[in-house]
VOPAGU-2260 file (C-alpha; in pm, 1 decimal, decimal comma):
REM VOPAGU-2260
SITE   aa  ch    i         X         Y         Z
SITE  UNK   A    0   13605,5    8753,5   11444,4
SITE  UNK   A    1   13890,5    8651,6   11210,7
SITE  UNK   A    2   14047,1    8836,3   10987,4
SITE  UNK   A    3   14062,4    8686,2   10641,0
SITE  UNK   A    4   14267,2    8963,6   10419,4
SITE  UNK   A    5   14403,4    9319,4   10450,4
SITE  UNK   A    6   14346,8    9560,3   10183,7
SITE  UNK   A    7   14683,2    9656,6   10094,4
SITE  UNK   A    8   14494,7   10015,4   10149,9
SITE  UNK   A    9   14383,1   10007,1   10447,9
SITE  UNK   A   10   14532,8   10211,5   10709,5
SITE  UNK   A   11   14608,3    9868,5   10920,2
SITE  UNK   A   12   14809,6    9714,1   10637,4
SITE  UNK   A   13   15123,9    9569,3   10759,6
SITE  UNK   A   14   15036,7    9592,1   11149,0
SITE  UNK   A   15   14708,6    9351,3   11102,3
SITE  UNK   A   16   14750,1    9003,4   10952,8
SITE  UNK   A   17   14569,2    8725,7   10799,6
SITE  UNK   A   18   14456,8    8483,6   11077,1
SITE  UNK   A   19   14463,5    8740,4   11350,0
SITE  UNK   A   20   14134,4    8740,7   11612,0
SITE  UNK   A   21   13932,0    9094,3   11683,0
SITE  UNK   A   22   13893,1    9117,3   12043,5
SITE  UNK   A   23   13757,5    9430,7   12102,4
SITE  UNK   A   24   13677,2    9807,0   11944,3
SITE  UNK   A   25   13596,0   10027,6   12138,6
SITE  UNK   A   26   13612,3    9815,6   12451,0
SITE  UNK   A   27   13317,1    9596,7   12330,3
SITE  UNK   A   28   13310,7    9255,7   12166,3
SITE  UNK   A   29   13231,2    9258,2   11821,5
SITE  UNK   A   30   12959,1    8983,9   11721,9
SITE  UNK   A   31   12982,1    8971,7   11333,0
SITE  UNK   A   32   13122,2    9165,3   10993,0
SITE  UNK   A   33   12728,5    9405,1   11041,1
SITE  UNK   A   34   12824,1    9435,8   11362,7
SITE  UNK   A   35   13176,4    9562,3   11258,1
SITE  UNK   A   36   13036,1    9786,6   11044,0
SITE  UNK   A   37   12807,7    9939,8   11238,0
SITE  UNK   A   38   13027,7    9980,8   11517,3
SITE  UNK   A   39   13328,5   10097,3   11366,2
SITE  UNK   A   40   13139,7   10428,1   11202,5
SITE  UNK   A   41   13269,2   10659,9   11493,0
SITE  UNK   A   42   13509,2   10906,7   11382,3
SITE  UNK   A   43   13782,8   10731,7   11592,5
SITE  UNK   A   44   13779,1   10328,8   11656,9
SITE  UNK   A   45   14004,2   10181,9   11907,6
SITE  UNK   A   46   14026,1    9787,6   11778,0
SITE  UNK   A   47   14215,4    9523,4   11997,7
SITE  UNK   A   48   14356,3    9226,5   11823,4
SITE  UNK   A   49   14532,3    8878,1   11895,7
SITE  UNK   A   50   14779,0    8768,6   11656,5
SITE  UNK   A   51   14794,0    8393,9   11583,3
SITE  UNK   A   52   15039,7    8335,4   11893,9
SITE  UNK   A   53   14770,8    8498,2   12164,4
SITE  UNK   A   54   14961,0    8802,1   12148,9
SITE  UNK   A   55   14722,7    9129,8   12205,1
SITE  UNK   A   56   14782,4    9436,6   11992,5
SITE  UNK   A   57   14576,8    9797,0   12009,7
SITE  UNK   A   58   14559,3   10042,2   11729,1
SITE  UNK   A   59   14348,8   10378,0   11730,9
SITE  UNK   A   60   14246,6   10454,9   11346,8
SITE  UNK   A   61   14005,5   10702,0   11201,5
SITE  UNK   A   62   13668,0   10481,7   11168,0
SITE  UNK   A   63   13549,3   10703,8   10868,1
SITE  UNK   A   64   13727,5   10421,0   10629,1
SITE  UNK   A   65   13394,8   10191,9   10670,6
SITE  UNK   A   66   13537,8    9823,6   10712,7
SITE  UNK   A   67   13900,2    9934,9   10731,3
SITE  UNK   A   68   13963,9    9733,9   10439,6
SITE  UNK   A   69   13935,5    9466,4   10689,7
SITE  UNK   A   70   13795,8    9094,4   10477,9
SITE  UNK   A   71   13619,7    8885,3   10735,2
SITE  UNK   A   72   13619,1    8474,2   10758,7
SITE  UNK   A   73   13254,0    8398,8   10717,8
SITE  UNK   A   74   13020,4    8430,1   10999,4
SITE  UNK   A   75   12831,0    8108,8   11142,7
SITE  UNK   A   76   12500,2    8084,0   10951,4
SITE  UNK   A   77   12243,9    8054,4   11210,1
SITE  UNK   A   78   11985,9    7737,6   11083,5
SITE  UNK   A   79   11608,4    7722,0   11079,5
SITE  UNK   A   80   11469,3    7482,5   11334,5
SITE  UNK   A   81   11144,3    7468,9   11241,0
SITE  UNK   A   82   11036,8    7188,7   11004,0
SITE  UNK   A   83   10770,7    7354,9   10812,8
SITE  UNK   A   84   10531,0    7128,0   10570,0
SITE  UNK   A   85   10661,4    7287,9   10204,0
SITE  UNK   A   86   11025,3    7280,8   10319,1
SITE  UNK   A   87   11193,0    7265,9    9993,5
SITE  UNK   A   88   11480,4    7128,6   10180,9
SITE  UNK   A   89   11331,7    6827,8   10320,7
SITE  UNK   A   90   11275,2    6740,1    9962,8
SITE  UNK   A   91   11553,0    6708,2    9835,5
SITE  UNK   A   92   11753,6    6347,3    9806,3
SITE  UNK   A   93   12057,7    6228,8    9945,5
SITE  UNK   A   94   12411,1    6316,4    9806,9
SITE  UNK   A   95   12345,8    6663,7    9664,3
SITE  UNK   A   96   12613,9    6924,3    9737,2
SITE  UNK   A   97   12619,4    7022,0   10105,4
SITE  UNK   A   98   12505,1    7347,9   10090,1
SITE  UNK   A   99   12161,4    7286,7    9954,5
SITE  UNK   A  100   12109,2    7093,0   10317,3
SITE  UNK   A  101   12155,9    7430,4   10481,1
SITE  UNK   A  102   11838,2    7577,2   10601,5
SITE  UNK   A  103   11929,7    7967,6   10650,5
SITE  UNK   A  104   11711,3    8151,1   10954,4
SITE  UNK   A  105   11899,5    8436,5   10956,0
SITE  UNK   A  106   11797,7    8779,2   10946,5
SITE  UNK   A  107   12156,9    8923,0   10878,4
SITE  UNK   A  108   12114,3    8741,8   10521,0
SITE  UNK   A  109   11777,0    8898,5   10461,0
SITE  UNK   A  110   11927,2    9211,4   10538,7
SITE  UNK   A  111   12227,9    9170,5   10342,7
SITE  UNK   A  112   12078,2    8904,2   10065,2
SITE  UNK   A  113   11687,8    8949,6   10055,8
SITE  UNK   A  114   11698,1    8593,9   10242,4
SITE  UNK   A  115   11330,1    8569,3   10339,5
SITE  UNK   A  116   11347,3    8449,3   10751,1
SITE  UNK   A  117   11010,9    8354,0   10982,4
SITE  UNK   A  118   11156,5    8528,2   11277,0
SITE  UNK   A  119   11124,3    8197,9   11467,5
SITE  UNK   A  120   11487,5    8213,4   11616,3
SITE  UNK   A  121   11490,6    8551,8   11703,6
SITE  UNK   A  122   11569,9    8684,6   12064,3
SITE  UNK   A  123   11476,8    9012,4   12247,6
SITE  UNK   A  124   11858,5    9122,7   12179,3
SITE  UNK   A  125   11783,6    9031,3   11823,2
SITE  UNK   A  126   11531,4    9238,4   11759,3
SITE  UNK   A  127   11735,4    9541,9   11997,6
SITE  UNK   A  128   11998,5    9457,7   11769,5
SITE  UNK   A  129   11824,2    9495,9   11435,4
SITE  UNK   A  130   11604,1    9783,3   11537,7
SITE  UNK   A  131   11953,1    9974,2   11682,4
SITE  UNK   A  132   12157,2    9896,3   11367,2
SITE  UNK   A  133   11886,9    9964,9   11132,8
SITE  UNK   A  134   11873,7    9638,3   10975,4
SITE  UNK   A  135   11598,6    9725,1   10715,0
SITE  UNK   A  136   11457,5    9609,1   10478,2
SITE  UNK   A  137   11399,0    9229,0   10588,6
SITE  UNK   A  138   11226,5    8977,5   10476,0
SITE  UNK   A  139   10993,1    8781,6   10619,4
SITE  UNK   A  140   10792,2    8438,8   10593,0
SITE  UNK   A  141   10467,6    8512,1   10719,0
SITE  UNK   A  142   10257,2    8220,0   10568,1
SITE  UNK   A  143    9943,6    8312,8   10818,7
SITE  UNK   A  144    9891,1    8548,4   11082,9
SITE  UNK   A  145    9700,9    8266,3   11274,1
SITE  UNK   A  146    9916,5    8225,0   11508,7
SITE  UNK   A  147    9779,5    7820,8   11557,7
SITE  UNK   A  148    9764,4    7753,0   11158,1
SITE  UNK   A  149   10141,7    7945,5   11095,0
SITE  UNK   A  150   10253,1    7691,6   11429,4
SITE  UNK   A  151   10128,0    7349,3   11220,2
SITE  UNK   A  152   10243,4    7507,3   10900,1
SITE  UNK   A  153   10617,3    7541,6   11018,6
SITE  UNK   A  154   10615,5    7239,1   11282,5
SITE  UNK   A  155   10679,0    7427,5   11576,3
SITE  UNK   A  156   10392,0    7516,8   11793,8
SITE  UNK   A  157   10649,6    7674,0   12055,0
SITE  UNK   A  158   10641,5    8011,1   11829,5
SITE  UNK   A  159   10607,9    8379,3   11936,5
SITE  UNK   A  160   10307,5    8556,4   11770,5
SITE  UNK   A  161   10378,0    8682,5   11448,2
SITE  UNK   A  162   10207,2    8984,5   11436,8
SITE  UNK   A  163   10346,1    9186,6   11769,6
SITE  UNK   A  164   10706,1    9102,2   11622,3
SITE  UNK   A  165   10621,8    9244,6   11290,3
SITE  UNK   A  166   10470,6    9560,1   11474,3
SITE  UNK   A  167   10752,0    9624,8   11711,0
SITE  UNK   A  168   11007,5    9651,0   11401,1
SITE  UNK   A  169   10729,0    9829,9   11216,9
SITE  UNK   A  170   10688,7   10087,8   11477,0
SITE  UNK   A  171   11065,8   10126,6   11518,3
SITE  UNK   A  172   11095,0   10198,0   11125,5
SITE  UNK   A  173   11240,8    9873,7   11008,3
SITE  UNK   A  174   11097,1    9788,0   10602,3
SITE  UNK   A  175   10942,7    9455,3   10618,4
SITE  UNK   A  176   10894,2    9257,7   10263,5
SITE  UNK   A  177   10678,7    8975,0   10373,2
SITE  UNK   A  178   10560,8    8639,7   10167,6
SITE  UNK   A  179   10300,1    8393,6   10183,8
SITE  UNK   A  180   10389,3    8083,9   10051,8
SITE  UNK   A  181   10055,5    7926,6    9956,9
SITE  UNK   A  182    9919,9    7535,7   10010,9
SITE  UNK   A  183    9577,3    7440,5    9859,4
SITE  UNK   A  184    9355,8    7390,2   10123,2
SITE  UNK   A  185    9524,5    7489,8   10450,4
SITE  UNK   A  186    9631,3    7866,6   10427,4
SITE  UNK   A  187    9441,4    7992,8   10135,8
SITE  UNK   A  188    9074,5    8073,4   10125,8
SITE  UNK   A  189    8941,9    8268,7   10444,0
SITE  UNK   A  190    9289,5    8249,9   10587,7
SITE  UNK   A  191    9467,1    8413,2   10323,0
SITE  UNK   A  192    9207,1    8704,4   10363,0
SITE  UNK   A  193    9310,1    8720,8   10684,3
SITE  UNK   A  194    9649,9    8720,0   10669,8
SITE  UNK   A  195    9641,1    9024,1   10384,2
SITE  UNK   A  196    9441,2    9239,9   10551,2
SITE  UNK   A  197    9630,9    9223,3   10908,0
SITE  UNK   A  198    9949,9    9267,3   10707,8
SITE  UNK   A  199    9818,2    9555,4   10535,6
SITE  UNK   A  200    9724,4    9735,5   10873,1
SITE  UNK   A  201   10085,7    9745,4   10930,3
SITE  UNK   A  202   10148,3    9930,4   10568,8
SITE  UNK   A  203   10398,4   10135,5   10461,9
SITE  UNK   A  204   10665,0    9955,3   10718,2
SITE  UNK   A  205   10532,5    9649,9   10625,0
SITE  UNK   A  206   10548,0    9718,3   10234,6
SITE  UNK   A  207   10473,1    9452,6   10031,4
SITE  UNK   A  208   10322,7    9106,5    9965,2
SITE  UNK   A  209   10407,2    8855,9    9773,1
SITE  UNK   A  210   10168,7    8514,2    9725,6
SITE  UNK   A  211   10349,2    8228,5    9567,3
SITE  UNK   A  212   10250,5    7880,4    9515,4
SITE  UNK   A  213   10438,9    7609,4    9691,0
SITE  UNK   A  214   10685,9    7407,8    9530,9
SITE  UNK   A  215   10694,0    7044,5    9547,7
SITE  UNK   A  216   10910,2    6785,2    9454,5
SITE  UNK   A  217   10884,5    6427,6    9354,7
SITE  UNK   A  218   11112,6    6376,0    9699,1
SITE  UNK   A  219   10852,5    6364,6    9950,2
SITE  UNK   A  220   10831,1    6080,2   10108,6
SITE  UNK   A  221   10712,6    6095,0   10482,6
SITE  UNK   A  222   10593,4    6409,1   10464,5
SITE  UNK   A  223   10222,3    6572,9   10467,6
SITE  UNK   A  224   10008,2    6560,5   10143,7
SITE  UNK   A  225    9986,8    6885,8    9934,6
SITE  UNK   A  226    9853,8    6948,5    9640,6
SITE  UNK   A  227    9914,5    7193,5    9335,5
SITE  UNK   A  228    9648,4    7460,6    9260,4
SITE  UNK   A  229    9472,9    7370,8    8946,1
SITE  UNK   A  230    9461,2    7598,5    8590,4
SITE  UNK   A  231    9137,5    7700,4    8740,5
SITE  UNK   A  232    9211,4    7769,2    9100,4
SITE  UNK   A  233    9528,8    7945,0    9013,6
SITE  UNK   A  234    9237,1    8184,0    8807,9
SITE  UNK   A  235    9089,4    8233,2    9094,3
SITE  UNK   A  236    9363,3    8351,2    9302,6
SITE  UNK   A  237    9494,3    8570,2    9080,5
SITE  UNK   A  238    9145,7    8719,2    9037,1
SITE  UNK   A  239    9079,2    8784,7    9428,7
SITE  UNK   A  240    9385,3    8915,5    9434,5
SITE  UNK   A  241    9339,8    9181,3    9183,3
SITE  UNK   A  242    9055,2    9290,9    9354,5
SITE  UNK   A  243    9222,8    9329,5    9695,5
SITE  UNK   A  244    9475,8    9562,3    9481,7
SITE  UNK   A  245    9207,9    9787,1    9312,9
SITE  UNK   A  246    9107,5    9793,0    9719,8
SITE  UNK   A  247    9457,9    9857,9    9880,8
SITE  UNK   A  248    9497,6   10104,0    9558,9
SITE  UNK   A  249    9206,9   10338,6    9681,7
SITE  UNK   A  250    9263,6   10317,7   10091,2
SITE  UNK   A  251    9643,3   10288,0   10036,5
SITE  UNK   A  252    9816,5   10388,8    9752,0
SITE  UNK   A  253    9921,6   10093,2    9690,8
SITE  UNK   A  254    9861,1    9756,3    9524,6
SITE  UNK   A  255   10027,3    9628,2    9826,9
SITE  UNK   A  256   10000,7    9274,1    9737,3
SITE  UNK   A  257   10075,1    9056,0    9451,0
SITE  UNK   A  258   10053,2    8665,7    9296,1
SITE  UNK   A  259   10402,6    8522,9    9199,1
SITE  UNK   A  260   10424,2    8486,8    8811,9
SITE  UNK   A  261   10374,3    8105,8    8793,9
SITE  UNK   A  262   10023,3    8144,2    8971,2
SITE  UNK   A  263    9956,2    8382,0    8636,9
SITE  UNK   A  264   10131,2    8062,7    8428,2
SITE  UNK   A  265    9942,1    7801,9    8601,4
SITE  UNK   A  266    9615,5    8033,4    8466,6
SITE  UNK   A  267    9723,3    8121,1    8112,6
SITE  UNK   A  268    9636,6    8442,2    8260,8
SITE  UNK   A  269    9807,5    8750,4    8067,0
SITE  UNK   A  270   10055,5    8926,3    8277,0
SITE  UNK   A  271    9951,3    9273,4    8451,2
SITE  UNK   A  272   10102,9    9572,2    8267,8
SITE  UNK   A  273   10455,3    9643,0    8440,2
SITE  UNK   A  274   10357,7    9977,9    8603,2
SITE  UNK   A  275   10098,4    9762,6    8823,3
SITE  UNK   A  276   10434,2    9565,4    9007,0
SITE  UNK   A  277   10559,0    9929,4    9145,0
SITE  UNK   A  278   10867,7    9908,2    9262,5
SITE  UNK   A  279   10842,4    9543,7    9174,1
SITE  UNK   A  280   11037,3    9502,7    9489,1
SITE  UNK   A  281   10979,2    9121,3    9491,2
SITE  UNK   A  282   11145,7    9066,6    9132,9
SITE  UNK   A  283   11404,5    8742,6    9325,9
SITE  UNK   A  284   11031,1    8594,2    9411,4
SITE  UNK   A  285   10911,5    8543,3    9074,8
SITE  UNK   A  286   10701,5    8874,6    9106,6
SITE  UNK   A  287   10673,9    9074,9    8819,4
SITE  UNK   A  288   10990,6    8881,7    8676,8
SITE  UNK   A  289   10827,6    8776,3    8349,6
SITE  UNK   A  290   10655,5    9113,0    8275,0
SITE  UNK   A  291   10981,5    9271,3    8328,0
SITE  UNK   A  292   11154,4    9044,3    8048,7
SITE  UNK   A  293   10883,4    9100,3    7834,3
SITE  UNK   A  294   10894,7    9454,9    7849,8
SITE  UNK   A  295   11296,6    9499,1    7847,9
SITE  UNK   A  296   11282,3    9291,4    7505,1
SITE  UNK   A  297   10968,6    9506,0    7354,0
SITE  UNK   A  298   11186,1    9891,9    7461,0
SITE  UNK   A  299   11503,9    9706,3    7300,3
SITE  UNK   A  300   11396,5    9490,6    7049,7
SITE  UNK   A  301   11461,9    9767,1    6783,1
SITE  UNK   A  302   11822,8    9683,8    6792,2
SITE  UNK   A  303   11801,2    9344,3    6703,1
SITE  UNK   A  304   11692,4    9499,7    6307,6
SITE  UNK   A  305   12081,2    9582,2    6184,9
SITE  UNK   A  306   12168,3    9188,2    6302,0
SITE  UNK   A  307   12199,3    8979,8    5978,2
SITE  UNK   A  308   12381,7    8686,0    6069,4
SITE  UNK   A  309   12302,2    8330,3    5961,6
SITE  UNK   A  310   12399,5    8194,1    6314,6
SITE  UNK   A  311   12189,3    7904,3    6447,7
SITE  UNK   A  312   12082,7    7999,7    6837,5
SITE  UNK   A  313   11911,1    7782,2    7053,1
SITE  UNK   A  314   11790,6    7928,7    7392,6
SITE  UNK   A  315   11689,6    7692,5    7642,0
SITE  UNK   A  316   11435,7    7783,2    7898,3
SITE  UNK   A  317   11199,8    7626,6    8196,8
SITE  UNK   A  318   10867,0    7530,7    8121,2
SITE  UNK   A  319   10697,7    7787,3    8322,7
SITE  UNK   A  320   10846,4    8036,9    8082,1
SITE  UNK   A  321   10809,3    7825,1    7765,7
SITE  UNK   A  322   10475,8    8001,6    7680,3
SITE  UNK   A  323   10565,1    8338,2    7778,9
SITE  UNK   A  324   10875,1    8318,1    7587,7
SITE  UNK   A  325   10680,1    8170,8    7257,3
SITE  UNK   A  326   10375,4    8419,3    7244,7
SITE  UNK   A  327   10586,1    8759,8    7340,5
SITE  UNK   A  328   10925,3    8703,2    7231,4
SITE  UNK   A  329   10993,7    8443,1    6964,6
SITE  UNK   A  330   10730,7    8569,7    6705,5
SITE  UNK   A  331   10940,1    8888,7    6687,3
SITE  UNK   A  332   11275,7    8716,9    6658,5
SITE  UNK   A  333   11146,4    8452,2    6370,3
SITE  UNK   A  334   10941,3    8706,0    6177,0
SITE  UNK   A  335   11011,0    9071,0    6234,5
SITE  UNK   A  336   11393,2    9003,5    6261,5
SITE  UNK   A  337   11455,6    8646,1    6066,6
SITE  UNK   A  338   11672,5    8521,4    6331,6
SITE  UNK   A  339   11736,5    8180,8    6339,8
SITE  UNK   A  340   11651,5    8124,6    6719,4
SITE  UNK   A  341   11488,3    7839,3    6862,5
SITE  UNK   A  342   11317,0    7788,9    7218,2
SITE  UNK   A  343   11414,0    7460,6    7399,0
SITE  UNK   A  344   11179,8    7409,1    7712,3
SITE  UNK   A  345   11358,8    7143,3    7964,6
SITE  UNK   A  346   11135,2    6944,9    8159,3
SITE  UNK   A  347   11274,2    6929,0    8530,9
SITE  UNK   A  348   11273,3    6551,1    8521,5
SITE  UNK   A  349   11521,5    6571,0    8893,4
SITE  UNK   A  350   11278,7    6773,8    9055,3
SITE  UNK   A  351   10970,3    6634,2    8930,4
SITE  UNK   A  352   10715,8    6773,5    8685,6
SITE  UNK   A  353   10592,5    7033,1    8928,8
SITE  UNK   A  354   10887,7    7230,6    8943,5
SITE  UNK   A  355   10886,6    7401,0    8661,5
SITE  UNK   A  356   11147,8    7706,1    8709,4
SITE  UNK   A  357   11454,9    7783,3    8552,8
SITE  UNK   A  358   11672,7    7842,5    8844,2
SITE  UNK   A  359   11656,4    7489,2    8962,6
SITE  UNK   A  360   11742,1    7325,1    8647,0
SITE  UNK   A  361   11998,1    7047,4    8638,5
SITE  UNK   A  362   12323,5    7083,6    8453,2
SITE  UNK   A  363   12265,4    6737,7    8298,5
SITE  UNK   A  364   11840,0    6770,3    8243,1
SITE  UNK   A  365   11934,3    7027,6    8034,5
SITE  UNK   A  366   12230,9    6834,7    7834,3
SITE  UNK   A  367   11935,9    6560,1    7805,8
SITE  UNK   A  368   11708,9    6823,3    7645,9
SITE  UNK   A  369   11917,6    6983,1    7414,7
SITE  UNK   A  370   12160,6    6661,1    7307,1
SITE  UNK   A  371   11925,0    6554,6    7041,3
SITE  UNK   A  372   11910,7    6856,4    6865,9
SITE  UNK   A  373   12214,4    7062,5    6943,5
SITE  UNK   A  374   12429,4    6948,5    6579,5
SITE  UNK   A  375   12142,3    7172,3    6424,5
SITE  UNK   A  376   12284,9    7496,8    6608,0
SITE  UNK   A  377   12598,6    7681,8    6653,4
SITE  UNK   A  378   12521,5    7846,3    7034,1
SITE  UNK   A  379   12343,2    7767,1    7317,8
SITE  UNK   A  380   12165,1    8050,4    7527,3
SITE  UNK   A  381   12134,4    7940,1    7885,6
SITE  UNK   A  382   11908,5    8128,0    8118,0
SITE  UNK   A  383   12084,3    8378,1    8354,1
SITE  UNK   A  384   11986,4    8204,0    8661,2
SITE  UNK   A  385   12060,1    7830,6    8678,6
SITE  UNK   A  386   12404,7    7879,3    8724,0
SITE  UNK   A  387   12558,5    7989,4    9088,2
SITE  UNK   A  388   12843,5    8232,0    9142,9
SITE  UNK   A  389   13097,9    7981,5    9096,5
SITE  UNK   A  390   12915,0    7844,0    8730,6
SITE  UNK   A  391   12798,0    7504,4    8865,2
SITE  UNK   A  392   12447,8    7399,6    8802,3
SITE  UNK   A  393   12244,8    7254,3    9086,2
SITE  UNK   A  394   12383,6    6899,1    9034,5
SITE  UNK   A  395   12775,9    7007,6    9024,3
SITE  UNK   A  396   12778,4    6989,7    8659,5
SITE  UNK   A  397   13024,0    7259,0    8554,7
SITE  UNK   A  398   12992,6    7519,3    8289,4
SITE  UNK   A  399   13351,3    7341,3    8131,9
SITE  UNK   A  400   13173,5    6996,3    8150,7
SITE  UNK   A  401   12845,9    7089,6    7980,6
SITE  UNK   A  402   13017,1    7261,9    7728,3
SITE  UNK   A  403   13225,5    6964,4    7640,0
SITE  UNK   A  404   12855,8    6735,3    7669,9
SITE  UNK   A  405   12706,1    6932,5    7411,4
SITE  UNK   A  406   12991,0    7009,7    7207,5
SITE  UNK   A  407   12878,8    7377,0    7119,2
SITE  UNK   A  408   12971,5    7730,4    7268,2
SITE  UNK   A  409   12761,1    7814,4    7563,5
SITE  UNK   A  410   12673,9    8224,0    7633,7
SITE  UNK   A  411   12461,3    8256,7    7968,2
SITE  UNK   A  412   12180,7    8455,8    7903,1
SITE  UNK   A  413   12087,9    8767,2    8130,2
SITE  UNK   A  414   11711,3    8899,0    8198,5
SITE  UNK   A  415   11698,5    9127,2    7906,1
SITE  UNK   A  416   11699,7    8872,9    7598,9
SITE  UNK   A  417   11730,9    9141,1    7350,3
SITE  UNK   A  418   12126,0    9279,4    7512,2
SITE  UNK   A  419   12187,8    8836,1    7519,3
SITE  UNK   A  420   12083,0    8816,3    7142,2
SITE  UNK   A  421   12335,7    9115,1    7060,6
SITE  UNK   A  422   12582,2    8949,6    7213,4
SITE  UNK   A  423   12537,5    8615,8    7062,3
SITE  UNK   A  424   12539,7    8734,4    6686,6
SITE  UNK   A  425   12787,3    9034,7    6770,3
C-alpha cells in the first residue's frame, strides 16, 4: 500500500511521506485501506514503511487514531468475469469514458459503496476475510437460486452454489441486501417464487429484496434476446408481489421483498404508502425512491406559500418520473402556490427508449430537450442524480459547457423538490 497524503494531524506527520510503501503493521502485510483499518484498531500498531529510495523505517503509534490520518492511493478494483445476459456494460458503445467499461466484482465496494456483487470471484480467504472483519452489510446479485438458471444467466457455468455462500455469511452475522434483476421469460414466473422464498429462509441476515426490471439498451448487438415486461405484466408482478409481502408480513415481520419503482411506472400502478418500504433500505435501487419524493414534497410543501416570485423555472426530469412528477407534484406548484414551474421530460434518445431513468441521462439529450424552449425561462432545475462527483454527465458534457449550451443558470436539484424550489426563488 502507498501512501497518498499525511494529515498534517496525524501523529506520523513529518516522519511518513507521500509516495512511501506500507510493508508491514504489526508484522503482517497489509492487503488494502479495510484491511488497514481493521488492523490498525489495537491500542498500539507497530507499522513498517519503505521510503521512495527502498529505505525501511519502523514507528510504534497509538492505533486508537483510526487511519492515522494516513490517505491511501486507490486499491486495484477487482473486475467481474462473468458475462451475464443484462450486462449493462456490454451495452454500451465504443468511445465512452473509460470508467463506464469497468465491471466492479468487488465486495469491499458493496461494503463501503452499496456496490451490489454476485459473489462469483470470491475465495475461501474472502469470505474468512469478510466474516473476520465484519464486512456487513453487502450486497448481493442473486438473480436465481437455481444454481443451473443463475449459471446461463451470468455466463459462467463454473459457479459455486449461491445459496451455501449466502448461508455461511448469514450464519456468521454478516447483513446481506440481495437483488433480483428480472428478464421476461427466463427468471420470473415459478423461478422467481423460488428464488423469494429460499431467500426468505435465510431472513433477518439476509434482509431484504429488491425485484427490478432489466435495463436494456438500443446497444445490443450480439447478444441474447430480452424483452421488456409489458403495462400489463409489470401489473402482475407488482400484484404477486404484494401478496408475498402481506405473507412475509404475518410469518416474518416483514415485507421482506419489494418491486423497483419503474415496475410500479411501467403499471400506472399508484405507489405503496411510504411506511410499507421500512427501512426503505434499497432507496440507490429505485425502491421506494419515488414515494419518498412524493412524500418529502407533501410534509414540506407548506413552505413553498410565502414564495412570490415571478421567476420562470423549468425542471427537467426522466420519463419514468414524468407522470409521477405531473399527478403529485406539479398540480400543487401551478395551482396551490402559482409558481411558474414547468416539467421537461427528456427522452433518453443515447440509451434507447427503454431506458427511461434520470441518472443515465446525457449531458447533451438533455440540452436537445430543453434548447427549444429554454428563452421562455430564467433557471433550469436538473435532477440530483445525472451528474457524478466531479459534475460531468454520462457523455463528458460538463456542468460549465451545458450551462453555456443553454444559456441560462443551472441549480441541480436534490430528492426533496420542495428544499430545490426554495432555493431557486430564494
Amino acid at each position: 500500500m502507498k501512501v497518498r497524503e499525511v494529515d498534517p494531524e496525524s501523529p506520523l506527520f513529518g516522519r511518513v511521506r507521500a509516495g512511501y510503501t506500507l510493508r508491514l503493521l504489526n508484522g503482517r502485510e497489509v492487503i488494502d485501506s479495510i484491511d488497514f483499518q481493521f488492523r490498525s484498531a489495537d491500542e498500539q500498531v507497530r507499522l513498517k514503511f519503505a521510503d521512495t529510495r527502498g529505505r525501511e523505517f519502523e514507528f510504534e503509534v497509538n492505533g486508537l487514531h483510526g487511519d492515522l490520518g494516513l490517505k491511501w492511493e486507490e486499491d486495484k478494483i477487482k473486475r467481474c468475469k462473468c458475462k451475464c445476459i443484462f450486462c449493462f456494460v456490454h451495452q454500451q458503445p465504443k468511445g465512452m469514458r473509460r470508467a463506464l467499461y469497468i465491471k466492479d466484482e468487488d465486495y469491499r465496494l458493496s461494503f463501503t459503496h452499496g456496490n451490489f456483487i454476485t459473489l462469483s470471484n470470491v475465495s475461501d480467504d474472502d469470505i474468512a476475510r469478510i466474516i473476520e472483519q465484519r464486512l456487513s452489510p453487502l450486497y448481493v446479485s442473486v438473480h436465481a437460486t437455481d444454481d443451473q438458471l443463475r449459471g446461463e444467466m451470468l455466463g459462467n457455468r463454473k459457479l459455486r452454489p449461491i445459496l451455501p455462500q449466502l448461508k455461511q455469511l448469514a450464519a456468521a452475522g454478516i447483513r446481506l441486501h440481495t437483488q433480483v434483476v428480472l428478464c421476461r421469460g427466463i427468471n420470473d414466473g415459478v423461478h422467481l417464487e423460488k428464488t423469494v422464498q429460499d431467500l426468505a429462509t435465510l431472513y433477518p441476515q439476509v434482509a431484504t429484496l429488491a425485484v427490478v426490471p432489466v435495463g436494456l439498451t438500443r446497444y445490443r448487438q450480439r447478444l441474447p434476446r430480452l424483452r421488456t415486461y409489458t403495462r400489463r405484466q409489470s401489473g402482475q408482478i407488482v400484484s404477486i408481489i404484494e401478496m408475498w409481502q402481506a405473507q412475509f408480513l404475518k410469518t416474518l415481520g416483514t415485507r421482506f421483498v419489494w418491486a423497483a419503482d419503474e415496475f410500479y411506472v411501467n403499471a400506472n400502478r399508484e405507489f405503496p404508502r411510504l411506511t410499507t418500504y421500512e427501512e426503505i433500505a434499497q432507496f440507490e435501487n429505485g425502491v421506494g425512491m419515488a414515494r419518498e419524493i412524493i412524500t418529502g414534497f407533501n410534509r414540506r410543501r407548506r413552505s413553498l406559500r410565502n414564495i412570490h416570485s415571478k421567476k420562470r423555472v423549468m425542471l427537467v426530469t426522466g420519463q419514468s418520473a414524468w407522470l409521477f412528477l405531473t399527478q403529485q407534484v406539479m398540480p400543487y406548484l401551478l395551482w396551490e402556490f402559482n409558481l411558474r414551474v414547468a416539467l421537461q421530460p427528456v427522452a433518453n434518445r443515447f440509451w434507447g427508449k427503454n431506458v427511461t431513468v434520470s441518472g443515465l441521462l446525457m449531458g447533451r439529450d438533455i440540452i436537445a430537450a430543453v434548447k427549444p424552449f429554454v428563452r421562455n425561462f430564467d433557471t433550469i432545475v436538473l435532477p440530483p442524480n445525472c451528474l457524478n462527483a466531479d459534475n460531468l454527465f454520462l457523455d463528458d458534457v460538463t456542468l460549465r459547457e451545458f450551462e453555456d449550451a443553454i444559456e441560462r443558470p443551472v441549480v441541480v436539484g436534490s430528492y426533496n423538490i420542495a428544499e430545490t424550489i426554495k432555493e431557486v426563488y430564494s
